[in-house]
C-alpha positions as CSV (number, residue, x, y, z in Angstrom):
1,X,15.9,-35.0,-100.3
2,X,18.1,-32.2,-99.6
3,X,15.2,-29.9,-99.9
4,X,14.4,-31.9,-96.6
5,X,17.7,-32.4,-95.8
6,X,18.5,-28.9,-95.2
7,X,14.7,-28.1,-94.0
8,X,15.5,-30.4,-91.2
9,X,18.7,-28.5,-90.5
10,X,16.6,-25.4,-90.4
11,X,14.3,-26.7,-88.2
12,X,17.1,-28.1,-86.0
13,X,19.1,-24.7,-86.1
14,X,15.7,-23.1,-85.5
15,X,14.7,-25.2,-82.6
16,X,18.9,-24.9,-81.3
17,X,18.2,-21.1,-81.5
18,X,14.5,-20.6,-79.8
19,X,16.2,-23.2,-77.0
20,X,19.0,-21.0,-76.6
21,X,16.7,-18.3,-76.4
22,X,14.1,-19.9,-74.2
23,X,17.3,-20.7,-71.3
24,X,19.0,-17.2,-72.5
25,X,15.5,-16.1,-71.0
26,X,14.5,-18.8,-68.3
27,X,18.4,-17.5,-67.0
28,X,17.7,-13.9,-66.9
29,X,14.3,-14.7,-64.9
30,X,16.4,-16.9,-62.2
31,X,18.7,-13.8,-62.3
32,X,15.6,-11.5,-61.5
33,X,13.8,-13.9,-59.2
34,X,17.0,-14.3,-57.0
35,X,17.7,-10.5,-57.0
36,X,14.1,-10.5,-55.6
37,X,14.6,-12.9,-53.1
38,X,17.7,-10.8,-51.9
39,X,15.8,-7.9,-52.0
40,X,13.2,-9.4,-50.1
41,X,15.3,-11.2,-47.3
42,X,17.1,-7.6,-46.8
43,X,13.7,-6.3,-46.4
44,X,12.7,-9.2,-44.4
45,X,16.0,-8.6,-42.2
46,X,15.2,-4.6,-41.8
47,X,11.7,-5.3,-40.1
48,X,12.9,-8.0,-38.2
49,X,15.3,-5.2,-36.9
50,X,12.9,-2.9,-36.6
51,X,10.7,-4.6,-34.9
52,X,13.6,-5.5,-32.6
53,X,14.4,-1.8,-31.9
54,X,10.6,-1.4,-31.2
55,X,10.7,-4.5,-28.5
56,X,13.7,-2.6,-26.9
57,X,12.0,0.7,-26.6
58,X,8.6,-0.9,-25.2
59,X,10.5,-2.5,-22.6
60,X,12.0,0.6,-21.8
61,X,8.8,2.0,-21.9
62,X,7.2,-0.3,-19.5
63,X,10.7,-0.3,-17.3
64,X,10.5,3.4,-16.7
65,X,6.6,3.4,-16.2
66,X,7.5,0.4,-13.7
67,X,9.9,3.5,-11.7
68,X,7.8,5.8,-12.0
69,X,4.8,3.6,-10.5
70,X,7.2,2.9,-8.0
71,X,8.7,6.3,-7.4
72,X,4.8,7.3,-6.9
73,X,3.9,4.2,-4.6
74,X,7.2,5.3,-2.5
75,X,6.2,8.9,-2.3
76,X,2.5,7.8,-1.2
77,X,4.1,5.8,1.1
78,X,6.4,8.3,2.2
79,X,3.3,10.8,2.6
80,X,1.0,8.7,4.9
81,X,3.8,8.4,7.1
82,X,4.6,12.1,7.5
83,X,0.7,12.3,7.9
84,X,0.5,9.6,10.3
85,X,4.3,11.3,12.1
86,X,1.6,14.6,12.4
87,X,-1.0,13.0,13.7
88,X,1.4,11.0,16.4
89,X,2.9,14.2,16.9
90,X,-0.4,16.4,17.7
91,X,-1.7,13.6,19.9
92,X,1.4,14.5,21.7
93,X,0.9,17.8,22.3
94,X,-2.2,17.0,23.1
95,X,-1.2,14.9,25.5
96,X,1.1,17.5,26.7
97,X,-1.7,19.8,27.3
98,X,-3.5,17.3,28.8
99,X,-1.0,15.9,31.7
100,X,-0.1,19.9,32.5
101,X,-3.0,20.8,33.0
102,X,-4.1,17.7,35.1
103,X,-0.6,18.0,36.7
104,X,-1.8,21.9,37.4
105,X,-4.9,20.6,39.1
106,X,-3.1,17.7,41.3
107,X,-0.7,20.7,42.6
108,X,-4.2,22.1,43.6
109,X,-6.0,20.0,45.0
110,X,-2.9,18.5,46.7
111,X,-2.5,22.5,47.6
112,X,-5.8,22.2,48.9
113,X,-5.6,18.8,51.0
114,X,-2.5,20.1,52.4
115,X,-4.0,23.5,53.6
116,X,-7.0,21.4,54.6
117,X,-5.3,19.3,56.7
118,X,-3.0,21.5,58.4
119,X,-6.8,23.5,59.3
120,X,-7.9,19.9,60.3
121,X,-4.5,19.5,63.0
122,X,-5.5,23.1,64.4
123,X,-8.8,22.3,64.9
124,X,-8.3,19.1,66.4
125,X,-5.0,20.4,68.8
């Protein structure tokens, strides 16, 4: 009996001991498992802010491509009219030409009808 007696306290001491162990061990894996979960949220938190920082700089991106497109459609713009100012403009002088030298020929022919009609009075007085 105190064979079995002190085998039981073996056993219990044993058992004590292995349980120790077991949530010595099961506490060292918490331990690990939230130094993971750290280590994972501060990774988790880096690519959030990375992919933050990329955002940004795409909408920069897409804000300075949205100048430039503008700049360009401003220029174009600006363009066509100075083509369209030269055209105006030639169609002027053009024009110009045009009325001098019809005004040229008026002076003429009212040169003409003048001279004409003062040989039409001599005739006729």
């Amino acid at each position: 009996m105190i064979k079995t007696n002190i085998q039981q306290k073996n056993e219990s001491f044993t058992i004590k001991l292995t349980t120790s162990k077991e949530i010595d061990l099961f506490g060292v894996r918490v331990k690990t498992i939230d130094g993971q979960i750290k280590e994972l949220k501060e990774f988790i938190a880096e690519i959030e802010t990375t992919i933050t920082t990329v955002e940004n700089k795409i909408k920069e991106e897409l804000a300075v491509k949205t100048v430039i497109d503008t700049q360009k459609a401003a220029f174009k713009a600006n363009q066509e009219l100075v083509d369209v100012e030269e055209q105006l403009n030639s169609a002027r002088v053009i024009s110009e030409t045009e009325k001098a030298e019809l005004q040229a020929d008026s002076k003429k022919c009212k040169s003409r009808f003048d001279t004409e009609t003062a040989d039409l009075k001599r005739l006729t007085e």
